[in-house]
Legacy VTK file of the C-alpha trace (Angstrom):
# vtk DataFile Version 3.0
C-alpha trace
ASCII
DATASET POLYDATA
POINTS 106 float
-54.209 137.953 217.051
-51.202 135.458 217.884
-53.342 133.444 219.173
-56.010 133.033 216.220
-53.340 132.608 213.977
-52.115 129.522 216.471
-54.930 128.378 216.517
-55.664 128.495 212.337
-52.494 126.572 211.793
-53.335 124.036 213.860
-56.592 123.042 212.303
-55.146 123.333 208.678
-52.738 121.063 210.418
-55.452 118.753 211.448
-56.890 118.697 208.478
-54.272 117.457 206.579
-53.217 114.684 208.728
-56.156 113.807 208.592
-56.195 113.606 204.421
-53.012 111.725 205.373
-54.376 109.009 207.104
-57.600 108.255 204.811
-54.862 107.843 202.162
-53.153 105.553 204.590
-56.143 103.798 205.706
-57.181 103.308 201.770
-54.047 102.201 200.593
-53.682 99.659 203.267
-57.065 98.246 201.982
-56.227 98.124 198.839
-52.879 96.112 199.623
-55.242 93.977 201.213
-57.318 93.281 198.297
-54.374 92.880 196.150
-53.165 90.609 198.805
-55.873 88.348 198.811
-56.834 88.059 194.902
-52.936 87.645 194.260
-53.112 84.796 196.195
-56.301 83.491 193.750
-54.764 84.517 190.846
-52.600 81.472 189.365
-52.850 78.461 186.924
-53.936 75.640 189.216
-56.260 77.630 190.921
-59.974 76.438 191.241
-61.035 80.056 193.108
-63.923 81.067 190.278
-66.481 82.379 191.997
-64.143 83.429 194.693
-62.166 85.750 192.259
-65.588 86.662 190.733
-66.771 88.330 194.751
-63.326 89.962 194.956
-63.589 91.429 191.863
-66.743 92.745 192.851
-65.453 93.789 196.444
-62.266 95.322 194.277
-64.932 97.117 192.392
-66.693 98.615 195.359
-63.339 100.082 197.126
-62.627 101.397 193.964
-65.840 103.433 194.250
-65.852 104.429 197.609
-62.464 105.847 197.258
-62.919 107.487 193.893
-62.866 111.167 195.254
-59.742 110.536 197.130
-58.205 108.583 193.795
-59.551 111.092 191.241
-60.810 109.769 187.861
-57.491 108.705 186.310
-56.065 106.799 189.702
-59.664 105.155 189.641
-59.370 103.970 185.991
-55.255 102.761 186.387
-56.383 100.910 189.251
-59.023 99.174 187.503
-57.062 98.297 184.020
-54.095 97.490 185.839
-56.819 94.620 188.031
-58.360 93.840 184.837
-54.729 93.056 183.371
-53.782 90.763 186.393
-56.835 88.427 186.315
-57.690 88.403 182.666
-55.479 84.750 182.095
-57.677 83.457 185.163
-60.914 84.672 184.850
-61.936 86.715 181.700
-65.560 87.614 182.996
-64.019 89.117 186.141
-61.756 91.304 183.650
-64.820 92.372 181.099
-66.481 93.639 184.570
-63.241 95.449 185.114
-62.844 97.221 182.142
-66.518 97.669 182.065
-66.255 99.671 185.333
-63.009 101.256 184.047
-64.630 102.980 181.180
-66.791 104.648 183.919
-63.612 106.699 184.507
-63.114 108.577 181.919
-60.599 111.572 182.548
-60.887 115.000 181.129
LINES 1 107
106 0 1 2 3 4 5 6 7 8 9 10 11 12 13 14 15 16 17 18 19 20 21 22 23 24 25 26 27 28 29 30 31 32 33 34 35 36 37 38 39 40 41 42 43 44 45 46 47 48 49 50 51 52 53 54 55 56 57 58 59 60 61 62 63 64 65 66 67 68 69 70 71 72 73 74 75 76 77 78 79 80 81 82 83 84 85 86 87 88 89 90 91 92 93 94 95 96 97 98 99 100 101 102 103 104 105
């Protein structure tokens, strides 16, 4: 008995270290991302299409993290991206908030 409930501790345990580090391993991507389209994201900047693909990219970690983020994270994520390239590139932030209203939380 002892030893099944051992053994049931461990592998809730395991489960949540493993929650954990998805988190981690998300976040980290997304600092990334943020990384490299802060680095595109400024006056004399000539990065068009290459702020265009990372919105896109931005876009699709968004989605395949959405379960983990939940709907509102998702959506704050996006609108807070669509706030920091709209003076650079305003058809990467309509694609933003486009994607954003996808996101709607109850």
């Amino acid at each position: 008995m002892i030893v099944c409930i051992l053994l049931f501790a461990l592998a809730l345990a395991a489960c949540g270290d493993n929650e954990s580090a998805s988190r981690r391993n998300m976040e980290v991507k997304f600092d990334r991302m943020d990384f490299a389209m802060g680095n595109m994201e400024n006056i004399n900047s000539g990065f068009g299409p290459e702020l265009t693909n990372a919105t896109k990219h931005y876009i699709a970690l968004v989605r395949k993290y959405a379960n983990l983020l939940g709907p509102k994270e998702a959506r704050r994520r996006l609108l807070e991206k669509r706030d920091e390239v709209a003076p650079y590139c305003l058809p990467c932030s309509a694609t933003l908030d486009f994607e954003a209203s996808r996101y709607r939380s109850s």
